[in-house]
DSSP file (Angstrom, degrees, kcal/mol; ACC not computed):
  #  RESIDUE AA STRUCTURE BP1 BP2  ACC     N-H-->O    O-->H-N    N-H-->O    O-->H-N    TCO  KAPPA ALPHA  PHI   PSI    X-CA   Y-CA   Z-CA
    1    1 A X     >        0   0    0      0, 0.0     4,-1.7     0, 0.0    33,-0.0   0.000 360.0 360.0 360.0 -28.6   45.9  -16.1   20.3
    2    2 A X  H  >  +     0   0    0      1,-0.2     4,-0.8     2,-0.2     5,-0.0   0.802 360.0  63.5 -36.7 -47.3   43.0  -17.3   18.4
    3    3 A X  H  > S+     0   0    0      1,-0.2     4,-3.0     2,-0.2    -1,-0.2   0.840  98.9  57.1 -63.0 -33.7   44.0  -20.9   18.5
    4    4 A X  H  > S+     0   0    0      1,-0.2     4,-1.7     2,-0.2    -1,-0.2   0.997 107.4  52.3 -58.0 -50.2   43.7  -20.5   22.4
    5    5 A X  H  X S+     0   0    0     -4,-1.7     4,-1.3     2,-0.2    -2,-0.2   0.779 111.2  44.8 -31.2 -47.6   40.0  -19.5   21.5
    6    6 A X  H  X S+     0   0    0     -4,-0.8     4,-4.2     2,-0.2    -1,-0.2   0.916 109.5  51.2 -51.3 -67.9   39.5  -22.5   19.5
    7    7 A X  H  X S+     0   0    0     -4,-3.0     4,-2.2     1,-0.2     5,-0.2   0.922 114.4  51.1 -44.2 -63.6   41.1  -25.2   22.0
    8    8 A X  H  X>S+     0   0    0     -4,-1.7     4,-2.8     1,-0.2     5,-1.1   0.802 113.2  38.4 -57.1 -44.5   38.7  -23.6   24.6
    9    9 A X  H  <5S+     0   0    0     -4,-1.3    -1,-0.2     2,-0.2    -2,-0.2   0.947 118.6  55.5 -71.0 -52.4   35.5  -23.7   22.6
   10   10 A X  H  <5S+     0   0    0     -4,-4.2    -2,-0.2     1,-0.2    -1,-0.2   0.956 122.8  22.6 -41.2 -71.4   36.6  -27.3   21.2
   11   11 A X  H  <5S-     0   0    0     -4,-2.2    -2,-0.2    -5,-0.0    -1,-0.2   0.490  99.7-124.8 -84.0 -16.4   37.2  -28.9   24.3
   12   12 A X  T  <5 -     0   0    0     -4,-2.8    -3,-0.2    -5,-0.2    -4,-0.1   0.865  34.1-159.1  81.0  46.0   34.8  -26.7   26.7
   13   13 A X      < -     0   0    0     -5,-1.1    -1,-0.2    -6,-0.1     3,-0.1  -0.270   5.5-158.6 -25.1 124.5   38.1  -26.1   28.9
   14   14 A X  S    S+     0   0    0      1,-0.3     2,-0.2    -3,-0.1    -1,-0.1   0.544  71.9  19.2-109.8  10.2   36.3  -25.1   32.1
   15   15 A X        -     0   0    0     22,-0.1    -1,-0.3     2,-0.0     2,-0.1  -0.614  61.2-156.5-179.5 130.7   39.5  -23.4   33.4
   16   16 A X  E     -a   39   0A   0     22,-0.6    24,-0.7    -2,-0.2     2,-0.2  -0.497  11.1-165.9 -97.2 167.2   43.1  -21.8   31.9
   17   17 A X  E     +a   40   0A   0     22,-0.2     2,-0.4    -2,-0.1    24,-0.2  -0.965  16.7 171.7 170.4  96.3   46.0  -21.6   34.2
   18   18 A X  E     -a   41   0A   0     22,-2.1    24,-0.7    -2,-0.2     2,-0.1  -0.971  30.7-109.2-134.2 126.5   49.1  -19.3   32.9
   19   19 A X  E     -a   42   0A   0     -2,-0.4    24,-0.2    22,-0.2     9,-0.1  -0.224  20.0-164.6 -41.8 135.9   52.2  -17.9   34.1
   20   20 A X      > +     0   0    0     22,-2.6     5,-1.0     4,-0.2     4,-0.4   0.474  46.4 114.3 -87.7 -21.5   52.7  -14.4   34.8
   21   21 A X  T > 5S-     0   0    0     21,-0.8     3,-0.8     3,-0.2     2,-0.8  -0.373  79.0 -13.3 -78.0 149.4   55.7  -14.1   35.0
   22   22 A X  T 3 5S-     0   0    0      1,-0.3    -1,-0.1     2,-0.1    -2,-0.1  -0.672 137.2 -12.6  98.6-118.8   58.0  -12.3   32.9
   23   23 A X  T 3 5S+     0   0    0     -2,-0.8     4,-0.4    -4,-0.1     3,-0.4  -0.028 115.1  98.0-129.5   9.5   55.9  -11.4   29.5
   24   24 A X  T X>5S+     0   0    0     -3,-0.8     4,-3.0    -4,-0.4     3,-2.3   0.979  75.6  54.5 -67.0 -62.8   53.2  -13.9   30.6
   25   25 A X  H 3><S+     0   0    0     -5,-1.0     4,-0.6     1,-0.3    -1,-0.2   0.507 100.5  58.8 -76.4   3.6   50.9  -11.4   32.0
   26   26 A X  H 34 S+     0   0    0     -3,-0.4    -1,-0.3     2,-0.1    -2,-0.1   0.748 110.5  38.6 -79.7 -24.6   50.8   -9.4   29.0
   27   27 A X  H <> S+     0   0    0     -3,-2.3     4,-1.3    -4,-0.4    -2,-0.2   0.496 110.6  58.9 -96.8  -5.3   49.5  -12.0   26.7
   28   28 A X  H  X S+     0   0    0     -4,-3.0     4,-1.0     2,-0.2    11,-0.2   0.903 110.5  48.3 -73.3 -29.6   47.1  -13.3   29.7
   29   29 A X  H  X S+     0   0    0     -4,-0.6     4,-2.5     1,-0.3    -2,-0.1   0.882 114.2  49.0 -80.4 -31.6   45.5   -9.2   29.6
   30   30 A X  H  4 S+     0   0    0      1,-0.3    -1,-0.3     2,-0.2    -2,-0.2   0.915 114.6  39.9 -79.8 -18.7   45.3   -9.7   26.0
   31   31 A X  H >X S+     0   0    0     -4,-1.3     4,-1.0     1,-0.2     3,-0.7   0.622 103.3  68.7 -94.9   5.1   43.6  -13.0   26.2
   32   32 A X  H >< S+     0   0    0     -4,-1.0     3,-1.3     1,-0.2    -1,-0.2   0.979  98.7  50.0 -69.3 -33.3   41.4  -12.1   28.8
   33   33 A X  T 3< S+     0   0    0     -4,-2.5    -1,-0.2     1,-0.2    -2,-0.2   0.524 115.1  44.6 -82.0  19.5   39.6   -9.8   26.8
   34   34 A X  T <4 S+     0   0    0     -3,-0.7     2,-0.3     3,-0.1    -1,-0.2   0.507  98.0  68.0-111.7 -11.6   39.2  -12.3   24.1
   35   35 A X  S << S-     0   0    0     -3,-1.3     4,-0.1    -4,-1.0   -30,-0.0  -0.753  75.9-124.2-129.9 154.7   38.1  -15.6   25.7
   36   36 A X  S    S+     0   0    0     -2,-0.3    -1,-0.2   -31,-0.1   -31,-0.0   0.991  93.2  58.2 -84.0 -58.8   34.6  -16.4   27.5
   37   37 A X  S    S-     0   0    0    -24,-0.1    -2,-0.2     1,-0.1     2,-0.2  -0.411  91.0-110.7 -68.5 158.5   36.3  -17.5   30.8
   38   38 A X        -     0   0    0     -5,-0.0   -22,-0.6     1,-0.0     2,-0.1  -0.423  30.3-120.1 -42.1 120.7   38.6  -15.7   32.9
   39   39 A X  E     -a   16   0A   0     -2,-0.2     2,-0.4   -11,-0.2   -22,-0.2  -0.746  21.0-138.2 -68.3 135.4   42.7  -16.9   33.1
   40   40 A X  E     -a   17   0A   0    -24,-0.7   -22,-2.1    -2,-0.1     2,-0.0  -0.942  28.0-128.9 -90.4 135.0   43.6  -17.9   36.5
   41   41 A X  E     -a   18   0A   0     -2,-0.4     2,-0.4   -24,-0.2   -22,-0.2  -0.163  22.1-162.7 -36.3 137.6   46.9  -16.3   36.9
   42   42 A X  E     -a   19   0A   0    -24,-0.7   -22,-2.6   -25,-0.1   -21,-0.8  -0.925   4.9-164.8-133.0 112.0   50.2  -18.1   38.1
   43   43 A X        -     0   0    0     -2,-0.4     2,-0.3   -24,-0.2     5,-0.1  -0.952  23.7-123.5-120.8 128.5   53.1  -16.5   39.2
   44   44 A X        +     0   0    0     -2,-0.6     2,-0.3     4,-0.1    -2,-0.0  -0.489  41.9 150.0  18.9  67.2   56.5  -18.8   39.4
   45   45 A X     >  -     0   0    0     -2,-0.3     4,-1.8     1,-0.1     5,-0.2  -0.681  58.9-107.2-115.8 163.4   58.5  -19.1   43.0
   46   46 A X  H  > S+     0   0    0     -2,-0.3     4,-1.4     2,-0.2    -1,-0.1   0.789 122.2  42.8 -51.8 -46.5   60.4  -21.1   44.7
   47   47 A X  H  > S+     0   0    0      2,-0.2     4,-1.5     3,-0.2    -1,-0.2   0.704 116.4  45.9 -86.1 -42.3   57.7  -21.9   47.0
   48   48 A X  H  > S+     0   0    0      2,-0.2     4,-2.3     1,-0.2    -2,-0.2   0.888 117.3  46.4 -85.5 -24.4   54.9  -22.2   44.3
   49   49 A X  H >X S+     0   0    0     -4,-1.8     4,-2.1     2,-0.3     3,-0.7   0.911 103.4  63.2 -59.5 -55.9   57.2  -24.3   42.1
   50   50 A X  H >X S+     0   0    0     -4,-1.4     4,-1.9     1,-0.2     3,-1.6   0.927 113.5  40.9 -43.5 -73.5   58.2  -26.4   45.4
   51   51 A X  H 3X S+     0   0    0     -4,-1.5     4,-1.5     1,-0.3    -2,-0.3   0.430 103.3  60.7 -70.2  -7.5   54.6  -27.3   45.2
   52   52 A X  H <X S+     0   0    0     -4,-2.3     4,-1.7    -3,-0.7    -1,-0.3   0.836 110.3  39.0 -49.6 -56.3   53.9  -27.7   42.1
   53   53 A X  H <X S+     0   0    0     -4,-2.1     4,-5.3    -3,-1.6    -2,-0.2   0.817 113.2  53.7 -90.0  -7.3   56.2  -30.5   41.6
   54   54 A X  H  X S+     0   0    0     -4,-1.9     4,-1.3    -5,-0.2     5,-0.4   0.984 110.7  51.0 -46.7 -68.3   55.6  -32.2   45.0
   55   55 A X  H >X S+     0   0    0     -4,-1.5     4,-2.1     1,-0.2     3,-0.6   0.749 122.0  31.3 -48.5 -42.4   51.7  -32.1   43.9
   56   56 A X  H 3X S+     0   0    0     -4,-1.7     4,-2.4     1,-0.3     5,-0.3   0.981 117.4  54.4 -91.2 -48.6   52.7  -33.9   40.1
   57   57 A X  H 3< S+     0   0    0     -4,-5.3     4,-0.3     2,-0.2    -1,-0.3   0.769 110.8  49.9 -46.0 -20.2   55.7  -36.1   41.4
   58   58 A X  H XX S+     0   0    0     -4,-1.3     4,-1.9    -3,-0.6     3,-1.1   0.850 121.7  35.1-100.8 -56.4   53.0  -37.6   44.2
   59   59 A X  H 3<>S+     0   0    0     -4,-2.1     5,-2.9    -5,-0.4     6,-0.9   0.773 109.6  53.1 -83.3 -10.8   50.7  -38.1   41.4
   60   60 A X  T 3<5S+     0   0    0     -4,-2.4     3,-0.3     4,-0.2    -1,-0.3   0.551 116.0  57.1 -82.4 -35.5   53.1  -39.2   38.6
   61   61 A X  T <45S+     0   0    0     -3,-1.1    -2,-0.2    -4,-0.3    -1,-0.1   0.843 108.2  43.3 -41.0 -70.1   53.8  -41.6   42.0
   62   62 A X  T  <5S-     0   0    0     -4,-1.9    -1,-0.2     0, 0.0    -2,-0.2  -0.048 107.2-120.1 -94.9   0.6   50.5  -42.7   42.2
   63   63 A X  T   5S+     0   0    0     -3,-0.3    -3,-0.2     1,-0.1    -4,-0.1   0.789  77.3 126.1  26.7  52.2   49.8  -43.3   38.9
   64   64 A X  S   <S+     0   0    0     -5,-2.9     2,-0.4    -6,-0.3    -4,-0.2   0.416  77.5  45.9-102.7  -5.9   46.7  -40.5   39.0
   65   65 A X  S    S-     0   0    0     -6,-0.9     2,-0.5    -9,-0.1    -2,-0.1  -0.970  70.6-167.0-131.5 144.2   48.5  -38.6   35.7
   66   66 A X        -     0   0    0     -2,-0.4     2,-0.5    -3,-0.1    -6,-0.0  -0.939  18.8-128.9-122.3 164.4   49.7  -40.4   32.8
   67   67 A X        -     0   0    0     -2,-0.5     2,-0.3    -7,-0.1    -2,-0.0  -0.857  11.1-116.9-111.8 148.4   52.0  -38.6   30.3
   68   68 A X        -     0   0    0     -2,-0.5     2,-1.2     1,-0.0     5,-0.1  -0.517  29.2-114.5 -47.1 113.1   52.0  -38.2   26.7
   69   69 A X        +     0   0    0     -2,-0.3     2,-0.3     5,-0.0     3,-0.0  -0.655  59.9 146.5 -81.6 112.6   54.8  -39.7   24.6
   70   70 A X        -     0   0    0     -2,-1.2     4,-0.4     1,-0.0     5,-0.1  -0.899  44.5-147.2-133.5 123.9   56.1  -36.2   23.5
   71   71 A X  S  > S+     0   0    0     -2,-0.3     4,-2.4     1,-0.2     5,-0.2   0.779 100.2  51.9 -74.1 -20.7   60.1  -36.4   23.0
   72   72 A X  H  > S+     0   0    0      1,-0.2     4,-1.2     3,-0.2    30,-0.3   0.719 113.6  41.9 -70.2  -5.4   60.4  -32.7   24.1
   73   73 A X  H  4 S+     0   0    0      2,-0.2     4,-0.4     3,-0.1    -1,-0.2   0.680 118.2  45.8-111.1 -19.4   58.4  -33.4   27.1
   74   74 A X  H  > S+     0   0    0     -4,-0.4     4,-1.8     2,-0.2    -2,-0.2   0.842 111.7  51.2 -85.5 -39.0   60.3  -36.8   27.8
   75   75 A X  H  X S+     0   0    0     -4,-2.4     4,-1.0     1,-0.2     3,-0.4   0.969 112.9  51.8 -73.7 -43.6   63.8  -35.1   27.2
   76   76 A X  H  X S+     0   0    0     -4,-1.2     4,-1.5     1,-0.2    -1,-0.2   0.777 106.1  52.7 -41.2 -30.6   62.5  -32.3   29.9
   77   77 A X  H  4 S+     0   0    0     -4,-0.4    -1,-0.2     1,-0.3    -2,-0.2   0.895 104.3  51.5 -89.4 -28.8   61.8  -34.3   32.0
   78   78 A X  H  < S+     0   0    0     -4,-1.8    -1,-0.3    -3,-0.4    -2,-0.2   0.857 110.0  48.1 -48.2 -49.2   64.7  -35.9   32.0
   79   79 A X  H  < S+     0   0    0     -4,-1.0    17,-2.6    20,-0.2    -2,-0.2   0.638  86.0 115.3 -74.6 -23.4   66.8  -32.8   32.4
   80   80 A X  E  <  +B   95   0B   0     -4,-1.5    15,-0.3    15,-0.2     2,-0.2  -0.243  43.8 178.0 -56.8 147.8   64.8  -31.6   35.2
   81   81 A X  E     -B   94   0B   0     13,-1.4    13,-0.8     2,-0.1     2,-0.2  -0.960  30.2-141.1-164.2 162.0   66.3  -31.3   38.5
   82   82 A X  E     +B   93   0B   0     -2,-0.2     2,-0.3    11,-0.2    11,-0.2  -0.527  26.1 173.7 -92.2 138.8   66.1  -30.3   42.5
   83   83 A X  E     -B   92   0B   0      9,-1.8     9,-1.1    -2,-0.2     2,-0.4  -0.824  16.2-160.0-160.5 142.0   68.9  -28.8   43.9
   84   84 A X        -     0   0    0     -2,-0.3     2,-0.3     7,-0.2     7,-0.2  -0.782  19.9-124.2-141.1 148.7   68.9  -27.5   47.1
   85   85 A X        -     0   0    0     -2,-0.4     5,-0.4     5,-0.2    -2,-0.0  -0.786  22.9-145.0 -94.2 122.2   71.9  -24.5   48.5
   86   86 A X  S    S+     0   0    0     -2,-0.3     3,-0.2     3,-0.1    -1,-0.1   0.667  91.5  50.9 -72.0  -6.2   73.4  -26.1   51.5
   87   87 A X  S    S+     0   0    0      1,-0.2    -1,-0.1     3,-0.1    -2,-0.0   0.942 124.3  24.1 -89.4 -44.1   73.8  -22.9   53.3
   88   88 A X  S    S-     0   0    0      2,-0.1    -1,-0.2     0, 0.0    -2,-0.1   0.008  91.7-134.9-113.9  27.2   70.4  -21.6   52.9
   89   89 A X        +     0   0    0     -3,-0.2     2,-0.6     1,-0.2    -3,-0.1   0.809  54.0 140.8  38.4  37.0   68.3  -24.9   52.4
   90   90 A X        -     0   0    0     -5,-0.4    -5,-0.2     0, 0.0    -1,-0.2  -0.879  45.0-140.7-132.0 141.5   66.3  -23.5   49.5
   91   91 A X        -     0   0    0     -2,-0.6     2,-0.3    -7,-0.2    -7,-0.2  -0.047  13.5-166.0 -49.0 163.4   65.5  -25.6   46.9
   92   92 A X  E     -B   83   0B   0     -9,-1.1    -9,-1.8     2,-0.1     2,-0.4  -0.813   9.6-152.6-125.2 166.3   65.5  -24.4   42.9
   93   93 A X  E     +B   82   0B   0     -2,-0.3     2,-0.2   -11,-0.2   -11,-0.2  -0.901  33.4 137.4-143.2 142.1   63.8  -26.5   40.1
   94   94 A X  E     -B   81   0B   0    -13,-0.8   -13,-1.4    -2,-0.4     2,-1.3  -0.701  63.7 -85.4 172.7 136.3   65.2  -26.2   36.6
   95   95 A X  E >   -B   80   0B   0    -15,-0.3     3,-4.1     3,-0.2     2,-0.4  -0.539  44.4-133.7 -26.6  76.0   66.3  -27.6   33.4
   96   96 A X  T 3  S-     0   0    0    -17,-2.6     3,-0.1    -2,-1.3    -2,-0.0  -0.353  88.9 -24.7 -57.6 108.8   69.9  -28.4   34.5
   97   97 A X  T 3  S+     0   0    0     -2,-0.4    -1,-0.2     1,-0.3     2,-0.2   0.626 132.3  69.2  75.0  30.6   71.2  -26.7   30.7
   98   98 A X  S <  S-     0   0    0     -3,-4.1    -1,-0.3   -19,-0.1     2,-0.3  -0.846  93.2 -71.6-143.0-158.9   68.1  -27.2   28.8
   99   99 A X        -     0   0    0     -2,-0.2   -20,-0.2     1,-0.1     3,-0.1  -0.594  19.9-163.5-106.9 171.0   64.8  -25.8   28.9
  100  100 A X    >>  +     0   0    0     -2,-0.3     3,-2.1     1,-0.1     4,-1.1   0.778  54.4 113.7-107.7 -38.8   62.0  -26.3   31.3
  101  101 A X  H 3> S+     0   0    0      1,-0.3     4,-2.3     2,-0.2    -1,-0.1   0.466  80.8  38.9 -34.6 -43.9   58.8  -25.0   29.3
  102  102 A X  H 3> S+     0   0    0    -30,-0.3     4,-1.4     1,-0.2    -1,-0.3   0.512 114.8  54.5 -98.5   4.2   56.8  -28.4   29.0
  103  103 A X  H <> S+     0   0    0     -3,-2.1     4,-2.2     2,-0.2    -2,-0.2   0.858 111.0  38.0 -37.1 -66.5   57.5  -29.3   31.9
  104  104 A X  H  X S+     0   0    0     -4,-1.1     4,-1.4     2,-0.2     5,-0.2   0.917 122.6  49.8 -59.3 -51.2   56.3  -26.3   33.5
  105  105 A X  H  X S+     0   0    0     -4,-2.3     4,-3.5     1,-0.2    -1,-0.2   0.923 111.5  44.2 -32.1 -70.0   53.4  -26.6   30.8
  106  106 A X  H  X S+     0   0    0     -4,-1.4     4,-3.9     2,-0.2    -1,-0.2   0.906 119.4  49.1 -62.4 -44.1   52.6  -30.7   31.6
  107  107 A X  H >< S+     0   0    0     -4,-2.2     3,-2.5     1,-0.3     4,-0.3   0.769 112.5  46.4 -59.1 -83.0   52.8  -29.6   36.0
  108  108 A X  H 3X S+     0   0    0     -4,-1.4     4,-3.0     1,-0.3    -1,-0.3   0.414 109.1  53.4  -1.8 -55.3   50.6  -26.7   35.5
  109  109 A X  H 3X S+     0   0    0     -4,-3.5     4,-4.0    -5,-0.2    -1,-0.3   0.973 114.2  42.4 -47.3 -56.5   47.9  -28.7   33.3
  110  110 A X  H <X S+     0   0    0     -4,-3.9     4,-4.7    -3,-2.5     5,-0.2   0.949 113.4  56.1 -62.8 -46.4   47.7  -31.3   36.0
  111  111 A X  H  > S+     0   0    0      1,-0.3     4,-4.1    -4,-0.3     5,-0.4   0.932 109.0  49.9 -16.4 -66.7   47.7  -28.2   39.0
  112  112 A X  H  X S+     0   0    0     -4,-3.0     4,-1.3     1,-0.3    -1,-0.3   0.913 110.4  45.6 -65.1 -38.3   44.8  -26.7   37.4
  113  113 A X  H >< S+     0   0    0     -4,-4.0     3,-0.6     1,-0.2    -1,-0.3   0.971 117.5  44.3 -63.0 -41.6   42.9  -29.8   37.2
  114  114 A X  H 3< S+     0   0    0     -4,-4.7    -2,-0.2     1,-0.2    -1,-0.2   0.704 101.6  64.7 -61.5 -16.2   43.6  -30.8   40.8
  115  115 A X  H 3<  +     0   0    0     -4,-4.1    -1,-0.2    -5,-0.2    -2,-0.2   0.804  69.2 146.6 -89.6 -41.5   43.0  -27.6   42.3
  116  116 A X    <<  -     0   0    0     -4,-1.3     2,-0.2    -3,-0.6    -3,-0.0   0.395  40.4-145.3  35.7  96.6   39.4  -27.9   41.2
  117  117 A X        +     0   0    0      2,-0.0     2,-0.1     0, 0.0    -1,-0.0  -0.736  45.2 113.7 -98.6 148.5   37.4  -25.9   44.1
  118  118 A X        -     0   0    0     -2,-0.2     2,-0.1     2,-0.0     0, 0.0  -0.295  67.0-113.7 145.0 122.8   34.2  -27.4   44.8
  119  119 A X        +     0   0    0     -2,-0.1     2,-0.2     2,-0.0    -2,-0.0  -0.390  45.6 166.1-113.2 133.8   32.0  -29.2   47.2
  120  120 A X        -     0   0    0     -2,-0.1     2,-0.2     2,-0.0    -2,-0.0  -0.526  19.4-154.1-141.9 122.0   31.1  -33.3   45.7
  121  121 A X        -     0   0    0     -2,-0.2     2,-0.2     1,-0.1     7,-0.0  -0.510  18.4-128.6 -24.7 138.7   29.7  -36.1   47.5
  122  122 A X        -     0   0    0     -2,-0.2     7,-0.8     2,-0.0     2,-0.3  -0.585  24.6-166.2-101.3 143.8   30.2  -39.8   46.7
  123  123 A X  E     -C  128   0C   0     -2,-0.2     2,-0.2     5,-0.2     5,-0.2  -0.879   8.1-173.9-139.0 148.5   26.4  -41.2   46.5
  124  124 A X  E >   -C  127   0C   0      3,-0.9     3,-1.3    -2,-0.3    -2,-0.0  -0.879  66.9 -24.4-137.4 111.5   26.8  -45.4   46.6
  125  125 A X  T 3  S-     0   0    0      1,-0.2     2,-0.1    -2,-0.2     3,-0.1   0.893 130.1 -43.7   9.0  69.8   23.3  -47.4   46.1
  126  126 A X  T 3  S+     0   0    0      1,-0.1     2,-0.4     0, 0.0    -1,-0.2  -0.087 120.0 101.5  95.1 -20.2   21.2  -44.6   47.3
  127  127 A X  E <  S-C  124   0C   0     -3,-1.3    -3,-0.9    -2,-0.1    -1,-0.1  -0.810  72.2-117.4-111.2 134.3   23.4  -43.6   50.5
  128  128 A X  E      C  123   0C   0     -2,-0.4    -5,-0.2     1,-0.2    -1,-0.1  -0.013 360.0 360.0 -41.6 148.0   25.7  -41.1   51.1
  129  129 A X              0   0    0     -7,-0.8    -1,-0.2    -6,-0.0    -6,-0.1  -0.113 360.0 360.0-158.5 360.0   29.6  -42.5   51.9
């Protein structure tokens, strides 16, 4: 858990983003009390997941994210897939027979930056736009 310390201080992270779910929220307790900001919490649904990958496919779209060449993150990505129950419309996201984890990782990253809360104004030669 240290190395999480590190990254933050290195890079002056101004905000972590972690899954809960599972065994997540035992090492988020442990890192809260160890790290100078807070972890915002994430917990894993169908519904936050839906929107999760709209938000990064739209921008992945849109060319607002670029990716890393990582082959684990390229071979996830590959594997990922939508698949939607016809009887009950709802969607699932998953790593058709592999795993999902930098996947989950890379959406998250981008989440936390877009999600940003926070008032800004665009100033253009001296006037507001």
């Amino acid at each position: 858990m240290d190395w999480i310390a590190s990254i933050l201080n290195q890079y002056k992270l101004g905000k972590v983003l972690a899954e809960e779910n599972s065994i997540g929220k035992v090492y988020i307790d442990a890192l809260n009390s160890r790290l100078p900001i807070k972890i915002t919490n994430w917990t894993t649904s169908n519904k936050s997941k839906h929107e999760l990958v709209t938000n990064f496919q739209i921008a992945l779209e849109n060319e607002r994210v670029k990716l890393i060449n990582d082959s684990t993150l390229m071979n996830e990505l590959k594997k990922y897939t939508q698949e939607i129950n016809p009887k009950t419309k709802t969607i699932t996201y998953n790593g058709k027979n592999a795993h999902d984890d930098t996947v989950i990782a890379t959406m998250l990253s981008y989440y936390a930056i877009s999600s940003n809360s926070g008032q800004y104004t665009i100033y253009k030669k001296g006037r507001k736009l």
